[in-house]
N, C-alpha and C positions, 0 to 999 in steps of 0.2 A: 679751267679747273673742273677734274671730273665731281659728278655726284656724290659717289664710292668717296672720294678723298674729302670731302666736304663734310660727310656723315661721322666721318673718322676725327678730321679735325675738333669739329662741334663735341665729340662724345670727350678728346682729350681736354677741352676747355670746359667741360663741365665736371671731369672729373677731378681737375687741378684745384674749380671753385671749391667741391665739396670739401676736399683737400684742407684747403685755405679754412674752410669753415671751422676745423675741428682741430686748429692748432691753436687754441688761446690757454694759455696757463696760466697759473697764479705768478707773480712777482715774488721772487724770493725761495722760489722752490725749482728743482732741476726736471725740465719736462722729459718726459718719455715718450721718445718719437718711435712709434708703430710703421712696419715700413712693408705689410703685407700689403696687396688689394685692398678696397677701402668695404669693400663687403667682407672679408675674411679677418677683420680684424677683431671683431662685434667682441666674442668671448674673452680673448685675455684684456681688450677694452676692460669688457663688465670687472674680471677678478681684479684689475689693476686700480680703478676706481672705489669697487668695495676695501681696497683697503686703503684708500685716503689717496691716490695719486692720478693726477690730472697728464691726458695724454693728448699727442700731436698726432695725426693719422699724415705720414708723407710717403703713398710706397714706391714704391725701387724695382717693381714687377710687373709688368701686365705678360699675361698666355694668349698664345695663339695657336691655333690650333693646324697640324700639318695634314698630311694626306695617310699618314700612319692610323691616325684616327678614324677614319673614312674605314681601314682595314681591317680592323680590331674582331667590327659583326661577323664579316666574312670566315676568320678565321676558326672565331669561336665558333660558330657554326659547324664548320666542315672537317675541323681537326681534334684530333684528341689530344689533350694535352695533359703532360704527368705533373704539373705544376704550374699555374699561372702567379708570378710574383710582381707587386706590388709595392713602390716606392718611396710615393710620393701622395697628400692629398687628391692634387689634380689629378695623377696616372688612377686612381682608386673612384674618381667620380666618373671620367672618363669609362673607365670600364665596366661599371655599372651601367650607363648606359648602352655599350653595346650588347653585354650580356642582355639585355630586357629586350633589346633590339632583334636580337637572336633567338629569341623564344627560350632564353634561360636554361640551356645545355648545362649539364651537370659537369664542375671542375673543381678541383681541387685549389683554393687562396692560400698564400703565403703574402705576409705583408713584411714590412720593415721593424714595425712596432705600433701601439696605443693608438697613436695620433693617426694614422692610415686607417686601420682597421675601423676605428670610428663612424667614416664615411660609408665602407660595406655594411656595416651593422642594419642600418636603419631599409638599407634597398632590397635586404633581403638574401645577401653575399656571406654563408659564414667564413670564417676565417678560420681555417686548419692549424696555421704556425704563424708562430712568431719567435725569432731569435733572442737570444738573452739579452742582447744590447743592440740598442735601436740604429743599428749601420747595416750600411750595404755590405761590408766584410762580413760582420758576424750572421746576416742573413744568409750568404754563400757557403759562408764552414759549416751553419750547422742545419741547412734544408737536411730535412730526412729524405733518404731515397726509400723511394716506396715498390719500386718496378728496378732493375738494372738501368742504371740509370743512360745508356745511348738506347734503348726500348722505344721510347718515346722522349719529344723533345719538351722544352719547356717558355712557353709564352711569356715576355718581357715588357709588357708597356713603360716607356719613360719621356722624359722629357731629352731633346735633343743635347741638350748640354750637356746632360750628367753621364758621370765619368766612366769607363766600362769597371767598373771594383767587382758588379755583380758577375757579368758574362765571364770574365775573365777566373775569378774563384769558384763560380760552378764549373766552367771550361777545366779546371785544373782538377777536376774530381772524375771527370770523364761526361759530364751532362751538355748536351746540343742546347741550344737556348737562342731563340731566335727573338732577338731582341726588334722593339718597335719603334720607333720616334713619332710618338703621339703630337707631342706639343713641342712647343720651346717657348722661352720666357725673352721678352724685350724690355729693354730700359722703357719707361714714361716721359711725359712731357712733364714738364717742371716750369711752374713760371721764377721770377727773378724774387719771391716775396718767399717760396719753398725751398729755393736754391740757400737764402738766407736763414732761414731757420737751422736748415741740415747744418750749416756752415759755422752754426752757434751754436747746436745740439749739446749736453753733455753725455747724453746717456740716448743709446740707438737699439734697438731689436730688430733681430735679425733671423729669421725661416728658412734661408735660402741661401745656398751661395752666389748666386745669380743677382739678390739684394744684396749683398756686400759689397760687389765689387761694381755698381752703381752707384752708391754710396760712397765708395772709394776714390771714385774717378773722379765725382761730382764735386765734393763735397770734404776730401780726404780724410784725416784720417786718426783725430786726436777724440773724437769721440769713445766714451766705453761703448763698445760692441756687449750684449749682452744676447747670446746666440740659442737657440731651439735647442743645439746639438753639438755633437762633435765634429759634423762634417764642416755648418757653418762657421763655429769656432775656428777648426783648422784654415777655414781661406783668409778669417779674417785675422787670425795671428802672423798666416802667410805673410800679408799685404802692411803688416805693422801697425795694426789700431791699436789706442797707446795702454789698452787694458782689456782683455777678452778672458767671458767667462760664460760659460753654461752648465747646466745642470747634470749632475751626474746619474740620475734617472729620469725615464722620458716621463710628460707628462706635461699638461696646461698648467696646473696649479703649481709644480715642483717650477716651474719655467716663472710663472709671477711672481712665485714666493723670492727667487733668485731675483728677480728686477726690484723688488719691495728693498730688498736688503744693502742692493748696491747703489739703489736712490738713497735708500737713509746713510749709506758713506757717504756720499759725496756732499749730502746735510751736512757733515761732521765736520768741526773744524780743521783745514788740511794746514798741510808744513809743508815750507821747502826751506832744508836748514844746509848749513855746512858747517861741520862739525869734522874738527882734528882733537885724537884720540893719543894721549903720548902717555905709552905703557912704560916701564922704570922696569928691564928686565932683571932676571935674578941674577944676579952675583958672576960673573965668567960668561955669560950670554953677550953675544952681540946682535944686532940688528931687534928690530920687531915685526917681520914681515907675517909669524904664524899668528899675531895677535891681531893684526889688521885683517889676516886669512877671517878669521873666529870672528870677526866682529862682522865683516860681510856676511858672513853667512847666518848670524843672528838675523840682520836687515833684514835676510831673504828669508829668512823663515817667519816673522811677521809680515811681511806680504807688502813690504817697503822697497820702489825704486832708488837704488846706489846708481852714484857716476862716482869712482875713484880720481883723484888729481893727486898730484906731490903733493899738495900742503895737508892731505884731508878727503872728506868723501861727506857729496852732495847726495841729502838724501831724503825724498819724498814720501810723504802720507801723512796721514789722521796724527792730529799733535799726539792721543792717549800711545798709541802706536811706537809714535818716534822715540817719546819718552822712556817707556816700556823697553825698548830695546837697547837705547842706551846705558839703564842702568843693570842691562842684561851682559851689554860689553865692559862696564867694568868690572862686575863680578863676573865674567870670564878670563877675563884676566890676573885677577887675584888668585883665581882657582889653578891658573897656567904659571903664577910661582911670584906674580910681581906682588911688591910687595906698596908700591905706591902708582897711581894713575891719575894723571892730569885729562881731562877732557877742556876746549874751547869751544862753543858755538856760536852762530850768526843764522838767527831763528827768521824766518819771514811768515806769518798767516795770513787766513784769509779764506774765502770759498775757492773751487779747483778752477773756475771760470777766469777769476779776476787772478791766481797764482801762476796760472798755467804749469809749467814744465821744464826741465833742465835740457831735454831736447829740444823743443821748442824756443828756449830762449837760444841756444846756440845756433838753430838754424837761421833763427834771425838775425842772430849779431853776424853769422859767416854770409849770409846773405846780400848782407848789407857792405861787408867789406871787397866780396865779392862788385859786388855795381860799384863803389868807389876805386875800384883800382881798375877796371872797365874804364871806368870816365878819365880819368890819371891818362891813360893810354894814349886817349882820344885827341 
């Protein structure tokens, strides 16, 4: 066993202890597991603490650095470039240092949004643009051209992963873009003590799409996803985590206030009820298909998981919630002409831990009937 691999192992087995260190929560309250690097966590740490809530540090990312990186100095150096854009924290630290490296050639920064720009601020890097909405699309529609834009080409640092959104929508405007792959991101080592926390999680934060789908693999997939963004959102709605949400402006504190809120949901008392709704239509009406239409879509507009059956319709959240919408569906109904409305329910509570899920329970019950008719075979 080399040295090199010795060094690496040692560094992963002290990173998993410190790991382990910073996952103790109170009993009775739903922990928030942080899933950056375990030094990049520190700030929404602090804001998620100042406001009363105890966190788990498990990340889902280590960077390494490629040969991209190594080319950065050279580049800026020797080339002119009509725009260097900026994606990511790491691509933003990363380039700071080559800039210094270079003797700090004057170029022009475009970053993603806030949270990027952040990093150039302090090294000395102003920042020219920023998009109205913190994506790599809206970065690409609305770079200002400054020169014609094939004049000069435009400098990309990124991570190996990420997706071409950028290249591809300045490509479509007429701009050369010679993109880099500075980094890429690797899953971590996890010991069997981490694996179980993710595996009991209710509530996960997520930076990355790169920590999603570590998380995903790992660990799958019933946790709230509670994401930086829209891009992380989007993998991780992809991948079906059983509730995803992020902030609709960028920012740390817009980012903690959103995890503050969703921790005190899942405080709340949850439901899983089943509940048949029998409307009395008016007079020469048959069926009641538009009032069972009206009443899902009250659900969905308080922010309640429906599974429809013949008998009725199972349906998850916050008891004030369930309630709320119920007596939304039968004055929906009165309002639609009936003149009388039966409701039946079969109520269950409890925290989202110990209720689980309507999906959830069918997977396990198909599950199970699945291995029993397996072994029938055998």
């Amino acid at each position: 066993m080399g040295a090199r691999y010795c060094a690496l192992l040692a560094l992963a087995v002290v990173g998993s202890a410190r790991a382990l260190a910073s996952t103790a929560v109170p009993r009775g309250r739903p922990a928030v597991v942080l899933t950056r690097e375990l030094e990049k966590n520190g700030p929404l740490r602090a804001e998620l603490e100042a406001r009363g809530l105890r966190c788990a540090e498990l990340p889902c990312v280590d960077h390494r650095l490629l040969a991209g990186a190594a080319e950065l100095r050279g580049l800026l150096a020797r080339e002119r470039w009509q725009w260097v854009l900026v994606t990511s924290p790491e691509a933003a630290a990363l380039l700071a240092d080559a800039w210094d490296a270079a003797e700090r050639p004057a170029i022009r920064v475009a970053t993603v949004g806030p949270g990027t720009s952040k990093v150039l601020s302090p090294r000395g890097l102003a920042v020219e643009f920023e998009p109205s909405k913190a994506t790599g699309k809206a970065l690409a529609a609305e770079l200002p051209v400054t020169s014609p834009p094939s004049s000069s080409p435009i400098l990309y640092p990124a991570s190996a992963r990420a997706p071409d959104t950028v290249a591809h929508g300045l490509g479509a405007r007429g701009f050369a873009v010679r993109r880099v792959d500075a980094y890429t991101t690797e899953a971590p080592v996890w010991t069997e003590e981490m694996l179980a926390l993710a595996r009991g999680a209710e509530l996960a934060t997520f930076a990355s799409p790169s920590a999603v789908d570590t998380w995903a693999e790992r660990a799958g997939t019933a946790a709230i996803a509670v994401c930086i963004g829209g891009t992380s959102g989007s993998r991780a709605a992809e991948l079906g985590f059983s509730r995803v949400v992020f902030p609709e402006r960028p920012g740390l504190g817009a980012w903690a206030e959103l995890i503050e809120e969703t921790a005190a949901r899942l405080r709340a008392l949850q439901t899983l009820a089943d509940i048949a709704l029998l409307p009395y239509p008016p007079p020469g009406e048959r069926g009641i298909s538009r009032f069972v239409a009206a009443s899902t879509e009250i659900f969905a507009r308080h922010g309640l998981e429906t599974h429809v059956h013949s008998w009725g319709t199972n349906v998850e959240g916050e008891w004030d919630a369930v309630v709320r919408a119920v007596r939304e569906c039968h004055e929906s109904a009165h309002a639609l002409g009936c003149e009388r409305v039966v409701s039946s329910w079969r109520v269950e509570t409890g925290n989202k831990a110990a209720i689980g899920s309507t999906t959830a329970r069918l997977a396990a019950a198909h599950g199970r009937l699945d291995t029993d008719d397996e072994r029938s075979r055998s």
